[in-house]
N, C-alpha and C positions, 0 to 999 in steps of 0.2 A: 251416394256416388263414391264408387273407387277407387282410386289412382293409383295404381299398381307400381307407380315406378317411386312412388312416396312410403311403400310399406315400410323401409326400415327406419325412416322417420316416426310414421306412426305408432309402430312398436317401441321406438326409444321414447317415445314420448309420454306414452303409457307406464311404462317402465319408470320414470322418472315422478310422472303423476303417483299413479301407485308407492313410493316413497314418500315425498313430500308428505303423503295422505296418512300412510303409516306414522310418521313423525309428528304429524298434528295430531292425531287422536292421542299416541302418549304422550304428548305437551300436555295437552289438554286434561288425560283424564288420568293421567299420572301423578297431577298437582293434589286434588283433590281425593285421590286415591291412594295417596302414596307409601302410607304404611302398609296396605292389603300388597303394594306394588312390590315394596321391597320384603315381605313376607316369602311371595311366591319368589320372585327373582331368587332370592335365598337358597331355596327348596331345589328352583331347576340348578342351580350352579353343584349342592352337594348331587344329585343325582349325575350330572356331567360328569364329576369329580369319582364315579363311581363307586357310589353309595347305594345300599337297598334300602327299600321304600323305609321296609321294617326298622333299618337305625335311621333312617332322618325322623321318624315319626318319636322315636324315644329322646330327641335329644330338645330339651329344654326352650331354647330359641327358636324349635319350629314344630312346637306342639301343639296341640287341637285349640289349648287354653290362650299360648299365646293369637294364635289366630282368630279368636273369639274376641281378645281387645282390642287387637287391629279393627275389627269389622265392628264393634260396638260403636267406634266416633264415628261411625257413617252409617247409624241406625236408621235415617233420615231417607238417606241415600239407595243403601242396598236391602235386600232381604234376601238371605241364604239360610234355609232351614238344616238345624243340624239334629 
């Protein structure tokens, strides 16, 4: 059932769900995640900062190797074939 005159409730209310929801999954799987987390974060901040793909991939801090030991403590955890 619909109540039409409650829609902008229900949409703020989702809206707000939809937050919350986002904010727990990276609570959550941020903790345990969180070298692989601050890896990528890394990554999208030089590309924001415009950068090509080509020099973030060359620079030391966010290279294939570093993100190989990020992802090794969570051998358990994840499986990403490279």
């Amino acid at each position: 059932m619909i109540i039409k005159s409650l829609r902008s409730e229900r949409e703020e209310a989702k809206t707000i769900h939809k937050k919350y929801i986002t904010a727990y999954a990276q609570e959550q799987l941020g903790k345990p995640l969180e070298k692989v987390s601050i890896f990528f974060e890394g990554v999208t901040q030089e590309i924001e900062n415009g950068r090509r793909d080509e020099e973030i991939q060359f620079q030391q801090l966010y290279s294939k190797s570093e993100l190989k030991k990020a992802i090794k403590q969570y051998s358990g955890i994840l499986f990403i074939p490279f």
